[in-house]
C-alpha positions, 0 to 999 in steps of 0.5 A: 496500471495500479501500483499499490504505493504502501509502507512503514510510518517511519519510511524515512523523509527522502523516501517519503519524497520519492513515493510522493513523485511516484504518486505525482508520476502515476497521476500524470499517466493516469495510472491509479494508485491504492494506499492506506492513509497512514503517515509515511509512506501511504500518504506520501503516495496519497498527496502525489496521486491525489483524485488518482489514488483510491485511499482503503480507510479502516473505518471514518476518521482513521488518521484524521489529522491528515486530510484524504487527498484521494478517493476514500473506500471505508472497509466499514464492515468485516467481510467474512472472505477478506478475513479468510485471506488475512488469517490464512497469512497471520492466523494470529489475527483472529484473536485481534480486536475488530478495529485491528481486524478492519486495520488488517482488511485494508492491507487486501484490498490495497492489493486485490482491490474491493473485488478481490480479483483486481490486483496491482500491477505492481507494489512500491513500498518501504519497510526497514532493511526491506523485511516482511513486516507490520501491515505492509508485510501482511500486503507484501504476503498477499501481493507475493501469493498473487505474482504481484511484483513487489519494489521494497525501497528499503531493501538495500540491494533494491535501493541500489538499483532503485534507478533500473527498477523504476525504468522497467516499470516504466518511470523515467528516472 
């Protein structure tokens, strides 16, 4: 099982506590989660999951401040079919700089995986209201092209039956 565990740098703190018990569960059934090693919800996941999350890092030093408690996975190049699937979504983003460019990338691979044909499970993520924005929106895009279940905690009817939808994908509650 991979769970892409992802979301907005604002994700609020009890959330951020669940997704770091999410990430704590995941480990203990040696399933694997990817994140992005951005405040909020991606580290949340990230110190739950610890040696069990692969961490998609945009470039050496992204977000020093904060210790990579996963497996680190440096986009350090802009790979020309990486970039397709980014545009194809936000075709704005060709006129981006290079850095957000890579910033980008990394949202592919938290849900396709380095090979583009290992996509998750599943994705558990926070955005405002559960609206399709900001770098989880652009996962949120390629997990719903690729028929990957998507968990937006900040949807509020999501957050109501946060309970069953955790049962179904096998965590108990």
């Amino acid at each position: 099982m991979i769970i892409t565990g992802i979301g907005s740098r604002n994700t609020p703190p009890e959330i951020c506590t669940l997704f770091t018990e999410l990430g704590q569960e995941a480990k203990d059934r040696g399933w694997w989660v990817r994140s992005g090693h951005a405040e909020g919800a991606d580290y949340a996941f990230e110190k739950g999951a610890g040696d069990n999350c692969i961490v998609y890092i945009p470039w050496k030093g992204f977000n020093k401040d904060r210790v990579i408690l996963g497996v680190p996975r440096y986009a350090s190049e802009l790979r020309d079919d990486v970039l397709k699937i980014v545009f194809k979504h936000e075709p704005y983003a060709k006129d981006l700089s290079q850095g957000v460019q890579h910033i980008k990338s990394r949202n592919v691979y938290q849900i396709l995986g380095e090979d583009l044909n290992t996509p998750s499970d599943v994705v558990v993520c926070w955005t405002p209201e559960g609206e399709v924005v900001g770098g989880t929106g652009l996962a949120i895009k390629i997990a719903q092209q690729h028929n990957v279940p998507i968990i937006n905690v900040g949807d509020p009817d999501t957050e109501k039956n946060l309970n069953n939808i955790l049962m179904e994908i096998g965590v108990e509650v």
